[in-house]
N, C-alpha and C positions, 0 to 999 in steps of 0.2 A: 386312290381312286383310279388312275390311270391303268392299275396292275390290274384292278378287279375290271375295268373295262376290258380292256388286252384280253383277259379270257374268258371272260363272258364271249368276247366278239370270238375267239377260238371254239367258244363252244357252238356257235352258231355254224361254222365253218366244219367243222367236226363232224355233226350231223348231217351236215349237207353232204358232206363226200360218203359219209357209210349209205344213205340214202338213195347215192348215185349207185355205190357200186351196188345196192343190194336191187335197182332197178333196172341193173343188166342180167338179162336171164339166165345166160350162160355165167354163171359165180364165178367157173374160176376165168373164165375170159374177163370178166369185170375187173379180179384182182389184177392178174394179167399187166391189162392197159392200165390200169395203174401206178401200177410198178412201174413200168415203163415210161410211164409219162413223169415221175417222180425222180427218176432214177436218170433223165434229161436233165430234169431241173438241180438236180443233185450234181451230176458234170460240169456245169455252167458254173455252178457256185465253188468247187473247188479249183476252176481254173482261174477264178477272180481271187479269191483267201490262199492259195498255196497250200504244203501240208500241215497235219497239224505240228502241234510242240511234240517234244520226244517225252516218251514217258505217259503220249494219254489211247496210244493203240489198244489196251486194253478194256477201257473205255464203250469205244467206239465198236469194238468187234461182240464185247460184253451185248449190248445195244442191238445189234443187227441182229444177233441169232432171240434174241428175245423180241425183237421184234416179227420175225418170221417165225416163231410160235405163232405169238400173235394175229396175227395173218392167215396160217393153216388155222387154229383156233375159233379167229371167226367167220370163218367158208363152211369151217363144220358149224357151227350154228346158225348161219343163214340157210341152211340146206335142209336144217331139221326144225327151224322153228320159224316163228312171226320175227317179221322186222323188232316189233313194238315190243316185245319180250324180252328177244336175247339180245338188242342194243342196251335196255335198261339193266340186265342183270350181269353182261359182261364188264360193263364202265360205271355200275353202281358197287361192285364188290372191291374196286380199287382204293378208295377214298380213305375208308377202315383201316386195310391191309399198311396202305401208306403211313394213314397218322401211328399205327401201330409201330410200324420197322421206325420213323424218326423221333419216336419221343424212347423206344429201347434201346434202337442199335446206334442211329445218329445222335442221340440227345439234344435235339431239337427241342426246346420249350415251345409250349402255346398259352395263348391266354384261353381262360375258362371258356371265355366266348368262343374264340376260336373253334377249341376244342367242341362243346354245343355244338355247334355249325356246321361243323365236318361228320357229325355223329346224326345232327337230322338229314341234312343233305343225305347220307348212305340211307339211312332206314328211310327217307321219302323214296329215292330210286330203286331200292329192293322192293319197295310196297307198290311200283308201279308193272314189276312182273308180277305177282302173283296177284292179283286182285280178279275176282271171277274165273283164275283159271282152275285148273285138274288135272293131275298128274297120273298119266297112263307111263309105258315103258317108253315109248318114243318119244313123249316130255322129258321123261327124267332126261333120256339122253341128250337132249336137245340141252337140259338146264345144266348138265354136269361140261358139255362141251363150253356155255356162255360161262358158268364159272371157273371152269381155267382157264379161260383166254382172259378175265380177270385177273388171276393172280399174276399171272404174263402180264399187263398192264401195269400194274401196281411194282412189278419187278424191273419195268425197263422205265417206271417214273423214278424209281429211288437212283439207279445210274445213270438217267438223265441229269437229275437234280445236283448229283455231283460231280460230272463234266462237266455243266456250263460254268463251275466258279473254276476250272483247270484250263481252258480254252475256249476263245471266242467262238460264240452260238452259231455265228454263219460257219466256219471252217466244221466244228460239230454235227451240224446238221447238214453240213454236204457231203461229209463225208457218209454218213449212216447211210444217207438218199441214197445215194449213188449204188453203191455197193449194194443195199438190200432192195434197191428198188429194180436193178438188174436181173439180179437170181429169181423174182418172182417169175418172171416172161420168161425167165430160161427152163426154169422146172416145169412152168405150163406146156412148153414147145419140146421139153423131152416127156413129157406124160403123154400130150395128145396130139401130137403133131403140128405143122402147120394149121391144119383145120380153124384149130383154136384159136387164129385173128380173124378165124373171114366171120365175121358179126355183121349185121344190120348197122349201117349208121348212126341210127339215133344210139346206139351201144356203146359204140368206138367213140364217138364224141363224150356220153358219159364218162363210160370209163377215162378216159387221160383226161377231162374237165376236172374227174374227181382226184386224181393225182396232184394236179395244181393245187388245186381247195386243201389236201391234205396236208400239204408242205406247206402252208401258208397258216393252217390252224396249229400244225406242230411248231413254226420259228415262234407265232404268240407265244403260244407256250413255253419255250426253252426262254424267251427274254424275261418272262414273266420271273421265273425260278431263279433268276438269277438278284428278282429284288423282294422275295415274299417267300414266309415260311413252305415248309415241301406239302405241307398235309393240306392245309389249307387250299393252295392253288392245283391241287390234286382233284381236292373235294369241288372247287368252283368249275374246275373244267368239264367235268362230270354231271353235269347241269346240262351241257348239250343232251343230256337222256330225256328231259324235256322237249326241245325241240326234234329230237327223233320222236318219241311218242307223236307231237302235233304231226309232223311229217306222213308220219306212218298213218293217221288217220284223213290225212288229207289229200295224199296221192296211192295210199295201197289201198284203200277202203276198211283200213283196223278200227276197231273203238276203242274211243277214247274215255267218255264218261264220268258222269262224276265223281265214281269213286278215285278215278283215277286224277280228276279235277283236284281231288282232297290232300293225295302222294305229292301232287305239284306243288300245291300252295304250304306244304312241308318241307319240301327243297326250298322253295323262295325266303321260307322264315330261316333258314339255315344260312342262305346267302347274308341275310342281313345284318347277322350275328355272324358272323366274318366280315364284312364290311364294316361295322362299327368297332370291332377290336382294334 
C-alpha cells in the first residue's frame, strides 16, 4: 500500500510540473528553467551521496540522453497539440511497451491481475486522447511526435528500473539531474540566445517550481521500483494522465466530458486490480 501511495502521490506531482512547464508560453524557456532548476537540485544531491559505484556509468548516461529525447519530444508536442491530448498519449503509450520489454526481455512475472491492470490502465489513457477528436495532418503530427516521446519514456523506465537495484536512488537520481538537467539551458542559450531567460515572472517562478516538483515526482518513483514489479508501477504512474486531463480543463479551458469521465473511471478500475494483486 505504501508503494501504490508513493506513486499515486508521484503521479500528482507529475502532472503538476508538465502543467507548469506547459503554462509557460515560451516552451522552450519553460523546459529551460527547468532543467535548470533541476539540474541545482541534482548538484546538491551528488555532493551529499559522492559518486556512484564503478561499473553503473552506463547506466546513468543510458538515462540522460533518453531522457533528453524525451524532453525535445515533448516541446514537440506541446507546440502542436492540446495539453490534454499529448500528455495522455505520450505517458499512456509507456505502460504497454513496459509490461511488454519486462515479461520478454526482463522475465519479470505478473500476476493476472496485475497484468489486467496495467492493460486497462493503457487502453483508459489512450481512450482519453482520442475521444471527440480528428485527425488532420497537423494531428497526426502532433500525435506521431506524443507517441515517440512515449516509447522514450517506456525506454528510460526499463534503465531506470534497473539501476535503482545497482545503486542507491539518491546518487542515481543526482547524477541523471544534474547532468541532464544542465545541457537543457545550455542548448536553449546556444539556440536562442540570452533572450531566452528574460520571461515574465510568473514564468521563471513556473518554470524552476516545476523543476523541483519534477525531481520530487521522479525520486517516488525510482524508490518505488526498487520494491514493486516494473510494469505495474509503470502503469500506476501513468495515472498522473488523469490529473493532467482535470488540469488541462481546469486551468487551460480543455474539455473534459463524459466521455472522457468513462476513460478515467477505466484507469481507476485498472488501479484496483494492481492494488489488490
Amino acid at each position: 500500500m505504501l508503494v501504490l501511495m508513493a506513486v499515486l502521490g508521484a503521479a500528482v506531482l507529475h502532472a503538476t510540473w508538465n502543467a507548469m512547464a506547459h503554462g509557460v508560453p515560451d516552451r522552450l524557456a519553460g523546459f529551460a528553467l527547468l532543467g535548470l532548476a533541476s539540474g541545482v537540485a541534482g548538484l546538491i544531491a551528488i555532493i551529499v551521496t559522492g559518486p556512484p559505484p564503478s561499473g553503473t556509468w552506463p547506466y546513468i548516461i543510458a538515462s540522460i540522453v533518453l531522457h533528453l529525447v524525451y524532453y525535445g519530444g515533448l516541446l514537440a508536442s506541446y507546440q502542436l497539440g492540446q495539453f490534454s491530448q499529448m500528455y495522455p498519449l505520450a505517458r499512456g503509450t509507456s505502460p504497454w511497451v513496459v509490461a511488454v520489454v519486462s515479461i520478454v526481455v526482463l522475465h519479470q512475472s505478473l500476476a493476472p491481475a496485475e497484468l489486467a491492470g496495467v492493460l486497462l490502465i493503457s487502453a483508459g489513457l489512450i481512450g482519453l486522447v482520442f475521444i471527440g477528436r480528428s485527425a488532420g495532418r497537423a494531428q497526426t503530427a502532433a500525435l506521431l511526435a506524443a507517441f515517440g516521446t512515449g516509447l522514450s519514456i517506456a525506454a528510460y523506465t526499463v534503465v531506470d528500473g534497473l539501476a535503482v537495484h545497482k545503486m542507491p536512488v539518491a546518487t542515481y537520481m543526482g547524477w541523471v539531474f544534474m547532468i541532464q538537467g544542465f545541457i537543457v539551458p545550455i542548448v536553449a542559450l546556444c539556440w536562442r540566445g540570452p533572450a531566452v531567460f528574460k520571461q515574465p515572472q510568473s514564468a521563471v517562478l513556473s518554470g524552476l517550481g516545476g523543476g523541483v516538483v519534477s525531481m520530487a515526482a521522479y525520486g517516488l518513483v525510482l524508490w518505488a521500483q526498487t520494491r514493486g514489479t516494473l510494469a505495474a508501477i509503470a502503469a500506476l504512474r501513468e495515472t498522473s494522465i488523469i490529473f493532467g486531463a482535470i488540469i488541462g480543463a481546469i486551468f487551460f479551458g480543455e474539455r473534459f466530458g463524459p466521455r472522457r469521465a468513462i476513460a478515467a473511471a477505466v484507469v481507476v478500475g485498472g488501479i484496483v486490480l494492481i492494488s489488490v494483486s
